[in-house]
N, C-alpha and C positions, 0 to 999 in steps of 0.2 A: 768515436765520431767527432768529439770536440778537434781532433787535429786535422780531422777535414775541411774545419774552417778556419785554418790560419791566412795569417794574409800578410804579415813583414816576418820571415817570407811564408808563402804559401808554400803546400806539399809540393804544388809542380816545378814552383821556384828552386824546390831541393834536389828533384832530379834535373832540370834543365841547367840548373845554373853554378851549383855546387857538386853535381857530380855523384849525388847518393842511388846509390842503388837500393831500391827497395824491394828486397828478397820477397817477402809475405806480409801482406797485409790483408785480416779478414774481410775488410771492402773493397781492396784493392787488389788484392792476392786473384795470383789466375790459376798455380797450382792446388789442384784437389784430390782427395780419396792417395795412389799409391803417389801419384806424384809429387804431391807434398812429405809424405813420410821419405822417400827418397832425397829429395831437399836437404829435409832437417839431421838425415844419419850423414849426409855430405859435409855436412857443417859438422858436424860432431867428430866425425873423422879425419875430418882437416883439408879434405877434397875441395871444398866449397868458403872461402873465408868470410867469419861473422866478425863484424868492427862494433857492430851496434845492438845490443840486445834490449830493445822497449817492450814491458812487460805493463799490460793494464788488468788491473780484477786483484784479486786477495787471492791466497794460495790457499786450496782447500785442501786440509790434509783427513778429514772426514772419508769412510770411515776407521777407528782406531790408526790412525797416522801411514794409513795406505794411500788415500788420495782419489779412492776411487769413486768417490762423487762425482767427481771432473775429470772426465776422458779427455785426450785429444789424439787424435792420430793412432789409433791402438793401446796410446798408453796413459796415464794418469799424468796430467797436466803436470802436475807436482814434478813428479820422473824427468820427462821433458825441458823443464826451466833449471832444474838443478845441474841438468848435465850441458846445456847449452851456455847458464852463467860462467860454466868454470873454461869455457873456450872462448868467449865474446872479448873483445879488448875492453871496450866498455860495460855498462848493466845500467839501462834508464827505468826508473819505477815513475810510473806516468797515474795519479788519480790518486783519492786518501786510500783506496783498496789498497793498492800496490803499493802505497808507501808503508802505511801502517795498520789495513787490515780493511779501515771503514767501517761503513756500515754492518756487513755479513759478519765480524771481528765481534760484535756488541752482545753483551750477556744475555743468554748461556752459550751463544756462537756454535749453536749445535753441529756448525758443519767445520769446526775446527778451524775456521779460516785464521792467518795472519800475514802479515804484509813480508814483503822482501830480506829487509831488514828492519824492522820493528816492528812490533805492538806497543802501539800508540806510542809514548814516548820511553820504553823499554827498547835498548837496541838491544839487537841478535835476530830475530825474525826469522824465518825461514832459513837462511844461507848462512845465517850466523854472524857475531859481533865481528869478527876478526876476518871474516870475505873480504877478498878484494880480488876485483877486476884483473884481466892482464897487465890494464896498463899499470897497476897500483891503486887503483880509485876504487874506492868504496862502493854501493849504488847510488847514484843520483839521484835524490826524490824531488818528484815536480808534482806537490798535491794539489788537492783542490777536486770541487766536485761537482763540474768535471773542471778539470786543471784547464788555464787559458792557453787555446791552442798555441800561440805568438810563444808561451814560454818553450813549449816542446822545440816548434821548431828552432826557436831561435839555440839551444841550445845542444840540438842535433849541427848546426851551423859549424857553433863555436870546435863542436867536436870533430867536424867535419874537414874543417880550416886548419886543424892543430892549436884554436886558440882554448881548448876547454883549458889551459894551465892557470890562465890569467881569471879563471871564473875560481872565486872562493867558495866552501860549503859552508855552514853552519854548523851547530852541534845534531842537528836532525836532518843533514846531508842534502840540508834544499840551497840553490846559488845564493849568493847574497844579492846578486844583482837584481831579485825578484822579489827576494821575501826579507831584506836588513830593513824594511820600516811598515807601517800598519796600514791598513786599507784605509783609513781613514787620511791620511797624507793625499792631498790633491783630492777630499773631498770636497764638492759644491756646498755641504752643509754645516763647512767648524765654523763660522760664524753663528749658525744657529746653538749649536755643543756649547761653544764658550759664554752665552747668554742663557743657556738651560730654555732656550725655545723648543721647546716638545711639538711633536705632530703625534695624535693619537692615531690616524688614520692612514692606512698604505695607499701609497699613490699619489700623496700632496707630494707638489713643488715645493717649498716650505717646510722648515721645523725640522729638530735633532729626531732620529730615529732613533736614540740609543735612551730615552728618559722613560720612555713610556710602551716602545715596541719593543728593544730588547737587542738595539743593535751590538753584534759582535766587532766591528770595525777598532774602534778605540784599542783592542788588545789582540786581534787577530795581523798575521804577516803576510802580508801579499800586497803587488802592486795595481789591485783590480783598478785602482781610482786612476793611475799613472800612464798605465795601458789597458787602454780601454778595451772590453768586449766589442768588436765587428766593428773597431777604433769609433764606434760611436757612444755608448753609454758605457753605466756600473747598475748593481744591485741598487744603491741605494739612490745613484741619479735618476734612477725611474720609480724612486719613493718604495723600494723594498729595504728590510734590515740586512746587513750583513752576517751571517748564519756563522761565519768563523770556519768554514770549511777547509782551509788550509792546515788547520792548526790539528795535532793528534786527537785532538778528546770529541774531534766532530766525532758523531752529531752530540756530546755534551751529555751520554745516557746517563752520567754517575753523577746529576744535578739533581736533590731535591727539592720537590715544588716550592718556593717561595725563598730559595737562596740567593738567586739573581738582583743583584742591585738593581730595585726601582725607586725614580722618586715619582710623588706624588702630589698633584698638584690640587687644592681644594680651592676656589672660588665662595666669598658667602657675600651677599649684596643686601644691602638696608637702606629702605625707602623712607625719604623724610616725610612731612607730611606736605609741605608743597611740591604740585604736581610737577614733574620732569626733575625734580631733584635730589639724586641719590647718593650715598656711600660707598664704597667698595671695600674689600677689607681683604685680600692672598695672603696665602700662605704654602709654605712649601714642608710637606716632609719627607723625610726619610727614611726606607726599609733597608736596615744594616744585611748585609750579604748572610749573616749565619744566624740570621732569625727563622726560626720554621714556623710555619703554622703552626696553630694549635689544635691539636685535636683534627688536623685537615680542614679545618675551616680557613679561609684563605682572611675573614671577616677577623677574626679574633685575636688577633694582633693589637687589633686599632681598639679593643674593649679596654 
């Protein structure tokens, strides 16, 4: 649904103006029940040519590595995506599902899912380390959660044009053009960051979200801040933390309580004995990343 609201270009911009044809889309798709399965054995058989294969969700290979949790079309999803990667010229993995599993990926993952090509930051995935596309391309991962639509299209575009050559991958196959610097680049709030101004509360204008909320920006890749959501705001322009959802280790399950770097800031105030005239006294400290609690008390640290 997120690529239903792109807008440099928009979906309609890709067929009006670049030329794509969009075979099936489950919002957009008009084929259903045999006409669809017909479609998709057309492509498989070479009757019908596939350039672009965008894939969104985690691959369920639940149960025992049959797939059969996930129907689609008569046959288990799984089925389906294996046989149409190895004929598509391209392979787009669109959301942290598809790229590296997500959410549904997170222990014990009962229903076996895993991404395309990775689990989390493990390549091989589903299709394996060593897949590659017709054209020679790896899968393209475009995560996030859900991934900014602008990136989909924009690099349906570049594929579309012939320019995907000049778009470089990373070592976890996302463009660079999207993700070489941290959500925190074209923040409205590093001047708050570089002064250790905290905001404890979501929603202020005002104050680093990353002291005292727990912003992921500083260490997460993505251009949220650069291109903006519905080219008007970000997470954290609207005084929310950046959740790091590009990054494999979303949503972060393998953190235990009280590892995340916080500081903390203590206030103590002393009144002289003439009226309106007082002291102040800050101070700042700090919870090292591989301090745990004790005992799960979050309090006993500070004893």
């Amino acid at each position: 649904m997120s690529f239903l609201n792109a807008e440099e270009p928009t979906a309609v911009d890709l067929v009006t103006d670049f030329g794509v044809n969009i075979l099936w889309h489950p919002s957009l798709g008009l084929e259903l029940g045999i006409d669809l399965q017909t479609m998709l054995w057309e492509c498989l058989l070479g009757k019908k040519p596939l350039d672009i294969l965008v894939f969104e969700g985690s691959v369920i290979q639940a149960p025992n590595g049959t797939g059969e949790w996930n129907r689609f079309a008569e046959r288990p999803m799984k089925d389906w995506l294996s046989d149409l990667a190895h004929v598509a010229n391209f392979v787009v993995a669109v959301g942290d599902c598809a790229c590296w599993g997500g959410i549904p990926a997170m222990s014990p993952n009962p229903t076996d899912s895993i991404g395309l090509q990775f689990l989390r930051r493990q390549e091989g995935g589903f299709l394996g380390k060593d897949f590659r596309a017709k054209s020679g391309l790896p899968v393209i991962n475009i995560p996030g959660c859900p991934a900014h639509p602008d990136w989909i299209t924009q690099i349906l575009v570049a594929i579309a044009t012939g320019r995907i050559g000049d778009i470089v991958l990373d070592d976890l196959h996302r463009p660079q053009t999207f993700f070489n610097t941290f959500t925190q680049t074209g923040c409205t709030r590093n001047i708050h960051f570089a002064y250790k101004a905290s905001t404890t509360e979501f929603g202020q204008r005002k104050g680093c979200l990353f002291y005292d909320i727990g912003c992921r920006g500083p260490m997460t890749h993505s251009s949220c801040n650069r291109i903006l959501w519905n080219r008007v705001s970000s997470k954290t322009r609207a005084g929310v933390p950046c959740l790091g959802c590009t990054e494999p280790e979303f949503p972060f399950y393998d953190l235990k309580p009280g590892t995340v770097f916080k500081t903390h800031v203590f206030c103590m105030m002393w009144y002289s004995s003439n009226p309106g005239e007082y002291y102040q006294l800050s101070t700042l400290r700090f919870r090292p990343r591989n301090q745990l609690w004790k005992n799960g008390n979050p309090n006993a640290f500070y004893k």
